[in-house]
PLY file of the C-alpha trace (Angstrom):
ply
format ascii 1.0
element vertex 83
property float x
property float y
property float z
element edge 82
property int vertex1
property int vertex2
end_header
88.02 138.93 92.78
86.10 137.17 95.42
88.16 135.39 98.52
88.07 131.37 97.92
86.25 128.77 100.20
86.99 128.96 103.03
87.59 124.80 102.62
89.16 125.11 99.02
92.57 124.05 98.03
95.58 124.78 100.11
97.73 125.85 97.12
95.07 127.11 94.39
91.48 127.81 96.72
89.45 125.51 94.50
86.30 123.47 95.37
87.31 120.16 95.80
84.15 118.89 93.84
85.70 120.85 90.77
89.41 120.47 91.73
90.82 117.28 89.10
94.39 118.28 89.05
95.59 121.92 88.89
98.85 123.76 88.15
100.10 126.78 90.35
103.87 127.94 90.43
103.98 127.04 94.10
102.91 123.99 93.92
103.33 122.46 90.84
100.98 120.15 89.40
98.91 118.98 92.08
95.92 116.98 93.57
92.85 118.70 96.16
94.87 119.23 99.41
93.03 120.41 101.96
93.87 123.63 103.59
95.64 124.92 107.05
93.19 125.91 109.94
95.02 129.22 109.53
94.02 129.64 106.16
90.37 128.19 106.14
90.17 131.06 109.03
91.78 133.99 107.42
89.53 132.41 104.03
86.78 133.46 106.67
87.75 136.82 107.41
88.26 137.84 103.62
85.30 136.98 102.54
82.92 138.24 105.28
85.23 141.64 104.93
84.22 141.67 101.05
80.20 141.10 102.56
80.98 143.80 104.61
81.68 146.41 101.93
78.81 144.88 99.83
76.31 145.77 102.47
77.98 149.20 103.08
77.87 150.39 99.98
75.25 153.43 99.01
75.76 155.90 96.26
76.63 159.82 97.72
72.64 161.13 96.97
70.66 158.15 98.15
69.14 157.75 101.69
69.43 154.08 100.53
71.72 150.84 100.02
71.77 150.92 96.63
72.47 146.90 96.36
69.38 146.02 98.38
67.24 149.16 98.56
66.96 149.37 102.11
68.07 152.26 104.43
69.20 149.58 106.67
72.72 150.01 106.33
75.69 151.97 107.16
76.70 154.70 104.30
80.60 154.68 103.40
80.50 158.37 102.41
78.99 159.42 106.12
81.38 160.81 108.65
82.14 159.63 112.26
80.21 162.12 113.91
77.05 161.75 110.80
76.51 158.15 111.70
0 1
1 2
2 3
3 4
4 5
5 6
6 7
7 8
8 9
9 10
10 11
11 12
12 13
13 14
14 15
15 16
16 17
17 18
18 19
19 20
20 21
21 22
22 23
23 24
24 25
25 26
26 27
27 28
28 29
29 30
30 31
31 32
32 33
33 34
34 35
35 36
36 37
37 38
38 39
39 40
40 41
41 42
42 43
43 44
44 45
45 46
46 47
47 48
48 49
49 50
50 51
51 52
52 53
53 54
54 55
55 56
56 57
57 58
58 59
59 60
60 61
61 62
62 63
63 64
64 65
65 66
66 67
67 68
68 69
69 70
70 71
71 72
72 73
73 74
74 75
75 76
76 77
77 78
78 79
79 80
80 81
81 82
């Protein structure tokens, strides 16, 4: 699952463009209300960590990113001393 917007819901992480009126167990049914500073920032964090393994990501024989064919990037299967 991908992290929400950063600026989506407080209680569900939807656009507010798309929102209407949602139902979580929290929260009930409820309007667009617009998030905490603390979560819009940790919102941040999860999804540039999820970019983060996207971009790491090569397969174990490839000199290669698989995703964007590139060599540019840092291999998850190399060890400390390797990279």
């Amino acid at each position: 699952m991908t992290a929400p917007n950063p600026m989506g819901c407080h209680w569900c992480g939807i656009d507010q463009r798309t929102h209407g009126r949602q139902w979580t167990p929290d929260a009930g049914w409820h309007t667009w209300t617009q998030p905490t500073q603390e979560q819009i920032k940790n919102r941040m964090r999860a999804r540039r960590s999820a970019r983060t393994e996207r971009i790491r990501h090569s397969g174990p024989d490839t000199k290669f990113c698989v995703l964007c064919l590139s060599g540019e990037h840092q291999r998850i299967d190399a060890t400390s001393d390797e990279e």
